[in-house]
C-alpha positions in Angstrom: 17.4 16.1 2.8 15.7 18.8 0.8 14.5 17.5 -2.9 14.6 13.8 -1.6 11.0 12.0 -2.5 9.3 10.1 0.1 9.2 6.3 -0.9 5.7 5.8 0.0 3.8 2.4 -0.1 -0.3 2.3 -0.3 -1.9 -0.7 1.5 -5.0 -2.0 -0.8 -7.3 0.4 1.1 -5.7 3.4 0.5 -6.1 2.8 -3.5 -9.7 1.4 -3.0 -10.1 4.7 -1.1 -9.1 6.9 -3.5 -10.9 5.5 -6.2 -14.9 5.0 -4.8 -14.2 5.8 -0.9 -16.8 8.7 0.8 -15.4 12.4 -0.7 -13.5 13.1 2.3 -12.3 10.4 2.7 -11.3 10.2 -1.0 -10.0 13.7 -0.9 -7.6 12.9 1.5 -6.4 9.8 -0.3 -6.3 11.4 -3.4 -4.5 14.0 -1.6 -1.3 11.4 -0.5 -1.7 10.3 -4.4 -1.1 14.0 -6.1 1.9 15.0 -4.0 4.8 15.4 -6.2 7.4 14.8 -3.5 6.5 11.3 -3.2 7.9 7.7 -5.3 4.8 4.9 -5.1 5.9 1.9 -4.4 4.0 -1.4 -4.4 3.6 -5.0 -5.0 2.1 -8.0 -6.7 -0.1 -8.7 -3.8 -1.7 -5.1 -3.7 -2.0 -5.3 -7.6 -3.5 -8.8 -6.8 -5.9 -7.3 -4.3 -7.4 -4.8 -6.4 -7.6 -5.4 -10.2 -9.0 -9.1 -10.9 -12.1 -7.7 -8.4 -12.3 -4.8 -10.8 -12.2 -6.5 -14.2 -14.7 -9.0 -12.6 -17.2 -6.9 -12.1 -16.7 -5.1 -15.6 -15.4 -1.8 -13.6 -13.0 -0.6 -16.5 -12.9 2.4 -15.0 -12.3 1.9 -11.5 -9.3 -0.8 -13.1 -7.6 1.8 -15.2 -7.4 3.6 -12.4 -5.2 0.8 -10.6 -3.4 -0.1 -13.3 -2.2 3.4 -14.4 -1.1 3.7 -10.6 0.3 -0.1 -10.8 2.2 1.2 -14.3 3.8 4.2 -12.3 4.9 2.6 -9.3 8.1 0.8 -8.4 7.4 -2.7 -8.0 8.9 -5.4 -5.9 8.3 -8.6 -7.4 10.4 -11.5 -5.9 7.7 -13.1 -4.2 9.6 -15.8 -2.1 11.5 -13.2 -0.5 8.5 -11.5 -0.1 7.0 -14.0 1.8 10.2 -15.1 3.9 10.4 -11.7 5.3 6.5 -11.6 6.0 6.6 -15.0 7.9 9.4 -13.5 10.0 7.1 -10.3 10.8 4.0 -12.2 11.6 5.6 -14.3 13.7 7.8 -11.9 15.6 4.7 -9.1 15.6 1.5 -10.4 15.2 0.5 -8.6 12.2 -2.4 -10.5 10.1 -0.8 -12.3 6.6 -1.7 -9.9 4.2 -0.7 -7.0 6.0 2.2 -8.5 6.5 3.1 -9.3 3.3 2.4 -5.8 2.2 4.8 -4.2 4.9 7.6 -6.9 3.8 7.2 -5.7 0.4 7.6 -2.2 1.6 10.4 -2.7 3.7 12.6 -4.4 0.9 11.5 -1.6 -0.9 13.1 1.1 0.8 10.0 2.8 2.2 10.1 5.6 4.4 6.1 5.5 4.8 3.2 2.9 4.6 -0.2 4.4 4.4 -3.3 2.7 5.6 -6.6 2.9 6.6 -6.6 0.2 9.0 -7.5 1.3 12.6 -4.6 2.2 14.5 -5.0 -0.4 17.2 -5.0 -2.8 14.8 -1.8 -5.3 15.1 -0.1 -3.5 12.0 1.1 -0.8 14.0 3.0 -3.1 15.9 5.7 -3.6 12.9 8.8 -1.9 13.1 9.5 -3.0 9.4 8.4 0.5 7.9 6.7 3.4 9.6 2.8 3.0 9.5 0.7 6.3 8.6 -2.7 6.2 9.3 -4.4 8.4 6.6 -7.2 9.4 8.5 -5.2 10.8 11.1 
């Protein structure tokens, strides 16, 4: 469907990435970031994930940078159902809790991709919640 954006949800890494990871790496991160075809989506957990760490440390910088992407991105917020449907995954695949919690969130969501930089024979490739894009691949 030409002009449709792709509803794309960034695992914890992926923003961690983006913000101090190695330059290539970073590039390519930064990369998924910029592209103007795509909607962010997310969820209290990611934003739980990466900004109390950052304010903690007195990283302003690094925590305007997830809270400027937190501010743009469509949220999810109704925890309980986030958590139903991530019991249901873990048990029926496997995948670790936060994971997840994180694909629940994007499932509910809508999302057509979920980037990560977890190794692809890690146990969140075994969802069938949400396609899982590996974003060093």
């Amino acid at each position: 469907m030409p002009g449709r954006l792709v509803r794309t949800f960034l695992d914890t890494g992926v923003l961690i990435t983006a913000y101090k990871g190695r330059p290539d790496l970073r590039e390519r991160a930064l990369a998924v970031l910029e592209d103007p075809r795509r909607v962010f989506l997310s969820s209290p957990f990611v934003r739980h994930e990466c900004c109390p760490k950052a304010l903690f440390n007195k990283r302003h910088e690094e925590y305007r940078f997830y809270r400027e992407y937190f501010q743009c991105a469509v949220m999810f917020n109704d925890v309980r159902l986030i958590l139903e449907r991530a019991s249901r995954e873990a048990a029926r695949s496997g995948v670790s809790a936060m994971d997840s919690l994180h694909l629940a969130a994007a499932h509910l969501l809508g999302a057509d991709e979920f980037f990560t930089i977890e190794n692809p024979r890690k146990s969140i490739y075994r969802s069938k919640l949400v396609k899982v894009v590996y974003l060093y691949g």
